[in-house]
C-alpha positions in Angstrom: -24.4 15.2 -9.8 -24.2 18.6 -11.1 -23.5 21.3 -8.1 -21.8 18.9 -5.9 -18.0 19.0 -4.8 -16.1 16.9 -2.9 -13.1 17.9 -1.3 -11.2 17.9 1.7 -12.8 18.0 5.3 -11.9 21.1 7.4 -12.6 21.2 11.2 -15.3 23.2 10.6 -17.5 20.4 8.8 -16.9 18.3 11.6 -19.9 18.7 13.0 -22.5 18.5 10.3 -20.2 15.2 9.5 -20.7 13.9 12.4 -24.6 14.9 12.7 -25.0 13.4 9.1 -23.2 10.2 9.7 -25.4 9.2 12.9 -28.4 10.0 11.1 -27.8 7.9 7.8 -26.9 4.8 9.8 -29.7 4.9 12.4 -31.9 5.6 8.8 -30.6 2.5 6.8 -31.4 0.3 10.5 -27.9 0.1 11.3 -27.6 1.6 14.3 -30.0 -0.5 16.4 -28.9 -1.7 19.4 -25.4 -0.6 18.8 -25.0 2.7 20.3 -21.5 2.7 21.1 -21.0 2.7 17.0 -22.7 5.6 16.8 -19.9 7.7 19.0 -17.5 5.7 16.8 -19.3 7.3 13.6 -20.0 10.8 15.2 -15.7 10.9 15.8 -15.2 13.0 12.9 -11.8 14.2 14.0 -10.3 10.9 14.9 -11.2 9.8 11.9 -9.7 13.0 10.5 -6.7 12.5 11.5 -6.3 8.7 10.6 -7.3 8.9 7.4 -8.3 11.4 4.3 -11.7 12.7 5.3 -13.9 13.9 2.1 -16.7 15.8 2.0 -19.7 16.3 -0.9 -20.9 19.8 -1.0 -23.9 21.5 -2.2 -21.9 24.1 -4.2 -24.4 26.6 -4.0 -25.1 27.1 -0.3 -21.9 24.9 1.2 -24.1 22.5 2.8 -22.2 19.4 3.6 -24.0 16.4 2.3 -21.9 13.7 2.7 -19.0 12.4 3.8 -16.5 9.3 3.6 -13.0 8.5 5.3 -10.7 6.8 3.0 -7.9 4.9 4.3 -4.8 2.5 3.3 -3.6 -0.2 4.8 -2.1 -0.8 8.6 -3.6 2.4 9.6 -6.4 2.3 12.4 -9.4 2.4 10.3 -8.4 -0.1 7.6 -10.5 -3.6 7.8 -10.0 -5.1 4.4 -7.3 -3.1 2.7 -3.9 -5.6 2.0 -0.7 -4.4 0.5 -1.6 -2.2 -2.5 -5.4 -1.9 -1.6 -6.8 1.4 -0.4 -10.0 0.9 1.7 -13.4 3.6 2.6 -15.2 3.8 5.8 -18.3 5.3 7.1 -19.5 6.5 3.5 -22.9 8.4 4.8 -24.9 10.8 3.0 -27.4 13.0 5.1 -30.9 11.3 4.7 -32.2 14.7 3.1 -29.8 14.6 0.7 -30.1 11.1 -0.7 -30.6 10.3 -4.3 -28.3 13.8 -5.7 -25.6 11.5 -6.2 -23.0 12.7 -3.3 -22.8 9.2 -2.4 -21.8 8.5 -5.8 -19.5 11.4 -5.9 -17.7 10.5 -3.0 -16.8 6.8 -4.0 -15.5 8.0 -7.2 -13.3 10.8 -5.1 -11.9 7.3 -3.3 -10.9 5.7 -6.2 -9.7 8.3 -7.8 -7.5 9.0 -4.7 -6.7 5.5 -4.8 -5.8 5.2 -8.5 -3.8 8.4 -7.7 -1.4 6.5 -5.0 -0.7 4.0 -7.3 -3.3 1.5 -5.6 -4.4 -1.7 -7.3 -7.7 -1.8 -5.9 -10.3 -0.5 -3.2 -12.0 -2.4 -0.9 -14.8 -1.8 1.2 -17.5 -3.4 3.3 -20.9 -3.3 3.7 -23.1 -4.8 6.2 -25.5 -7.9 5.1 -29.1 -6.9 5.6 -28.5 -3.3 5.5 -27.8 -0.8 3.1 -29.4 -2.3 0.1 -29.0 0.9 -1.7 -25.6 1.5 -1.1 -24.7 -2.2 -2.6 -26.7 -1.8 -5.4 -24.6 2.1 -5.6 -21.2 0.1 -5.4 -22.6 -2.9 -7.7 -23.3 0.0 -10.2 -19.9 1.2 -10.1 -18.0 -2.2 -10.7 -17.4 -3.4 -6.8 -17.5 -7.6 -6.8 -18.7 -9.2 -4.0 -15.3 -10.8 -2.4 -16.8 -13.4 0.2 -13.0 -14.3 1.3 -13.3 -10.6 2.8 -16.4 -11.1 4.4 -16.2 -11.0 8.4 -18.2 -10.3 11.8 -17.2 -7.5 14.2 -20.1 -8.6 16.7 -22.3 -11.5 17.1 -25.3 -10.7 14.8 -23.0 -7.8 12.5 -22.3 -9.8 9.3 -19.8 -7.5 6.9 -19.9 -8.8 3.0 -16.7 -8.0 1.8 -16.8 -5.8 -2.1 -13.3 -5.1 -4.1 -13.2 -2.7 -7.3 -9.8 -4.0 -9.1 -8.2 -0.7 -10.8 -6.9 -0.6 -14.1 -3.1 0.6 -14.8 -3.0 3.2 -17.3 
């Protein structure tokens, strides 16, 4: 994880966000037949704007890597997120760039943020089928599978419902 950063997203990563987020999902299979979710996903500053927007950075040459938007609930991005709960969308990490641990990086930023805002847990889904090694990412880093949470934007889209409790210090 060493020479990564994650902060902030400024308007003028919106692009490589966007360009990075279509390509990880049509990668993992998850874009097939669903093009209209791919203009949802290339929306960087929609999402921008309802939500915090982060960013992993290749320190040395300010390459964007990834990118996540983290969200709380009753606010238009939030699926899963209940009073208390803070909730990530769209986590995607540019194809090239897998396996440097932004993806890592940027879930931690989330939690962080969410531990920060007096949260009591993040919550997240993940689509069944798909994204293998994102679940075994969020498996690593303490996410339970939640099946109460799980739910089906589309005929044939199965979401599996994950939850990371956070500890009071």
């Amino acid at each position: 994880m060493t020479g990564l950063r994650v902060r902030r997203a400024e308007p003028a990563d919106f692009a490589a966000v966007a360009r990075l987020t279509v390509a990880a999902y049509e990668a993992d299979g998850q874009l097939k037949d669903e093009n209209s979710y791919a203009v949802v996903l290339a929306d960087v500053a929609t999402r921008a704007a309802s939500g915090e927007l982060l960013v992993a950075v290749d320190e040395a040459s300010g390459v964007v890597l990834g990118a996540v938007t983290f969200v709380l609930p009753g606010t238009p991005y939030a699926e899963l997120a209940g009073p208390g709960e803070a909730e990530f969308r769209m986590l995607a990490v540019d194809p090239a760039a897998q396996g440097r641990g932004a993806g890592s990086a940027l879930v931690r930023a989330c939690v962080a943020r969410a531990a920060e805002l007096g949260c009591s847990a993040v919550v997240i889904c993940v689509r069944s089928g798909k994204a293998a090694v994102a679940q075994q990412m969020y498996e690593r880093l303490g996410f339970v599978r939640l099946p109460e949470k799980d739910w089906s934007p589309l005929p044939g889209v199965e979401l599996l419902g994950l939850r990371l409790a956070l500890t009071r210090s």
